[in-house]
N, C-alpha and C positions, 0 to 999 in steps of 0.2 A: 177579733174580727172574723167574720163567716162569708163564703163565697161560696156559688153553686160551681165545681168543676168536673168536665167529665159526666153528668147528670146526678152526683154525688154533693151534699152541702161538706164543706169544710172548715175545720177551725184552724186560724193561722193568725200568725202576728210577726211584727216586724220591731228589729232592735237596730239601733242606730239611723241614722240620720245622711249618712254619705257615706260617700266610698263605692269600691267594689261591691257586687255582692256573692253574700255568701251562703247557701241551704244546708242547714244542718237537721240531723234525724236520730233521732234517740235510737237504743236496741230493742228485743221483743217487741210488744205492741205496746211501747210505754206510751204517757204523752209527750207532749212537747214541753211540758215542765220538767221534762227529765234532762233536758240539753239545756235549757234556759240561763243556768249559769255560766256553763260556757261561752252560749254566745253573746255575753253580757261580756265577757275578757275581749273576743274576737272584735267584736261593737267597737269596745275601746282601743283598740290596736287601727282603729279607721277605715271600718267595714261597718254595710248597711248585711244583718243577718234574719232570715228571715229561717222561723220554726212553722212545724204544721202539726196537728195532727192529722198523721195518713188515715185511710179507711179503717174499720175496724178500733181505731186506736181512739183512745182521749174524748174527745166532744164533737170527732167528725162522722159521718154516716155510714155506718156498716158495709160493709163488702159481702155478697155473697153469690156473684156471677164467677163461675170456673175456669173462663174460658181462657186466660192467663195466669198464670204464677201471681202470686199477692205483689211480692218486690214489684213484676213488671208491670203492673198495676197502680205499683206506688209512684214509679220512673215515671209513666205518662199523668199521670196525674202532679205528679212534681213542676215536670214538664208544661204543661197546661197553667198552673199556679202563676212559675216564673214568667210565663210568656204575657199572661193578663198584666203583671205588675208590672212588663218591660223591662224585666232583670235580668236577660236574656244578652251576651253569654254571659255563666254564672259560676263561681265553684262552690260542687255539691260533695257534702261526707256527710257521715253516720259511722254509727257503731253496732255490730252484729248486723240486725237485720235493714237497718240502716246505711248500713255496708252493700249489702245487696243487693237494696235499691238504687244505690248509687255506682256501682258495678253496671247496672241493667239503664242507666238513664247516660252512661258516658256508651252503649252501645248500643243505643237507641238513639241517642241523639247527639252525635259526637261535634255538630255544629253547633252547640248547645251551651259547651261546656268547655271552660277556662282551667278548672283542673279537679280533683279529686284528695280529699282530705280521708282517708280511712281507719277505722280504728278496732280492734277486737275483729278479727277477721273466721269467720267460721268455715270450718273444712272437717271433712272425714269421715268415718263410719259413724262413731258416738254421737258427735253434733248432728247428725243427718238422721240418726234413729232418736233420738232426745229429743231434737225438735221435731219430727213428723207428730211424736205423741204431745206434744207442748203445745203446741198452736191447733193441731187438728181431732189426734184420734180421742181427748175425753169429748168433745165436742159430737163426733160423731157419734160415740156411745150413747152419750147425753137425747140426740135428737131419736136415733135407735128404740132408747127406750122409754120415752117421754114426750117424745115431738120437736116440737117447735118451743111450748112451754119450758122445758126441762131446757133447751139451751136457754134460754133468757134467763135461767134461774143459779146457770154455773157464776161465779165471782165474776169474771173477764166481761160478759153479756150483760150482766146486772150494773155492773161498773157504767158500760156503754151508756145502757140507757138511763140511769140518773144521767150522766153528764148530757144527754140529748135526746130526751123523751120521744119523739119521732121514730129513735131506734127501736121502741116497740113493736109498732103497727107493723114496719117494716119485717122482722123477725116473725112475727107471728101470723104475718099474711102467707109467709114463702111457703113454698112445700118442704117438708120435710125430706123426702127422697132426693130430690136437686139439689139441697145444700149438703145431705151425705155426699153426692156423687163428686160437686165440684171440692169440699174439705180431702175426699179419697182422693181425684186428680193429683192437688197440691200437696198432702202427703206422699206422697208416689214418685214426685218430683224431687222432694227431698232425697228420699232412698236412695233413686238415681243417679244422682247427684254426688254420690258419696266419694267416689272415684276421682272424682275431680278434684284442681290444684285448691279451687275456694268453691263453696256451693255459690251456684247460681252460675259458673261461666267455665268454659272448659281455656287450656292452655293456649288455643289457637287463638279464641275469644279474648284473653287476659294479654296477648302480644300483638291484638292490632288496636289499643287503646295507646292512641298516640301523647297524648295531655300527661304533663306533669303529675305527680300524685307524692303524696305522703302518706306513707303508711305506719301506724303503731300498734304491733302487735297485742294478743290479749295472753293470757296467761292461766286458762285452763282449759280442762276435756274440751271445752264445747269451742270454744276459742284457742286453738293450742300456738304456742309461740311458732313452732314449726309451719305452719299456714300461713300466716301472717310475713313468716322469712320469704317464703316460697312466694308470695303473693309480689313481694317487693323484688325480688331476682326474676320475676315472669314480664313484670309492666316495663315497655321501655323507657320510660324516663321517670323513674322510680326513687324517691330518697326515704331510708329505713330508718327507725326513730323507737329507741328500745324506752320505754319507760317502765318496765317490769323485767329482771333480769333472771328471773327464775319463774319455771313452769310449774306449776299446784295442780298437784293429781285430784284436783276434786272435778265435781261435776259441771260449775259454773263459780266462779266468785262472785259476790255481792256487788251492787253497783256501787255501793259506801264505799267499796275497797278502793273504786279506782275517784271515785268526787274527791277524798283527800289529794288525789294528785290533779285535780282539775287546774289549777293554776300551773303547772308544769308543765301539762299536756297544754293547755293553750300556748304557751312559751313557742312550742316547738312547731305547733300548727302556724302561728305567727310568724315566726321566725319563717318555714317555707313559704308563706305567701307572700312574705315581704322583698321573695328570691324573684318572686313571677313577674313577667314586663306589665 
């Protein structure tokens, strides 16, 4: 299904039939086929789950205004979604940057929201220099030295627009300098970020998020187990949920690594939701 939100088209679909609901969001700028089987366990546990592709991501409409963080971007756009479908209050997670977003929409909209499911939580120097160049700086290169063309031509952009040919026009209208400037912004934010307990919220921010939450950490660089601890001893009414018990010095693990545990991570998502009034 497709809705104009935010003046953005979006692609979203809905998994079950009744119950609570529940917003889940894949990591990077995956689609929403990336959580799909999850919220197919969640569904069945007696939840109405609703998946999206955010901006940028899947078969929804490119994002290229600067003037927020993408997450908070994604948060009010979440926000907007659930409020059309009067699923409102809701519990919202994700993983990685789905994380983020759902960090930024329980502190946007904390009347909003029933509780917080999170997973692969990202913090630190590494995650915060990996991803500024991940999502932003080949991009900026790309327009640098090529335009507007040359991004449409990277994988990520090319993806877009197959999946939503409209993403074209739109890419290739923008100026080139305003989509460096606001990509610069939002990498920038990253950097910044780096210091913090989990990117996107500082510890004052992470201690007045009053709603229940689940948190399960991730298990490498970019997601370090130690984040994810941290994130679950910051929130006050926090329950910590290990499904990886050793940390991997690599750069990211594969999302294969954790779909094998997708029925166990839903167990435990369950199992907290099934704790909430």
């Amino acid at each position: 299904m497709r809705t104009p939100i935010n003046g953005a088209s979006l692609q979203y679909e809905i998994i079950g039939s009744s119950g609570p609901w529940v917003a889940l969001s894949p990591g990077g700028r995956r689609p929403m086929s990336a959580v799909k089987a999850l919220a197919q366990h969640i569904a069945a546990g007696g939840y109405r789950v609703l998946i999206h592709d955010r901006r940028s991501c899947g078969a929804s409409e490119v994002l290229l205004d600067g003037s927020a963080a993408e997450h908070e971007v994604w948060a009010d756009d979440l926000y907007a979604l659930l409020k059309q479908l009067d699923a409102l209050p809701a519990f919202v997670g994700g993983s990685s940057s789905g994380c983020r977003m759902s960090l930024a929409f329980a502190l946007r909209y904390p009347q909003a929201l029933r509780g917080l499911l999170l997973w692969r939580v990202t913090g630190g120097t590494f995650a915060a220099q990996r991803l500024a160049r991940e999502y932003y700086a080949q991009y900026i290169s790309a327009a640098q030295s090529g335009g507007m063309a040359a991004v449409c031509a990277t994988p990520h952009f090319r993806d877009l627009i197959a999946a939503y040919a409209p993403n074209r026009d739109k890419l290739m209208a923008a100026d080139p300098q305003k989509v460096i400037a606001a990509m610069t912004r939002w990498s920038q934010g990253f950097i910044e970020e780096a210091g913090y307990p989990v990117i996107g919220a500082t510890e004052a921010q992470l201690r007045s998020i009053k709603v229940p939450a689940c948190v399960i950490p991730g298990n490498d660089n970019t997601h370090p187990k130690a984040v994810g601890e941290t994130l679950a001893r910051l929130l006050p009414d926090a329950t910590l949920n290990i499904l990886f018990a050793e940390h991997l010095d690599v750069d990211v693990v594969p999302p294969e690594a954790w779909a094998v545990k997708e029925q166990e991570m839903a167990a435990m998502l369950l199992a907290f939701l099934k704790r909430q009034p």
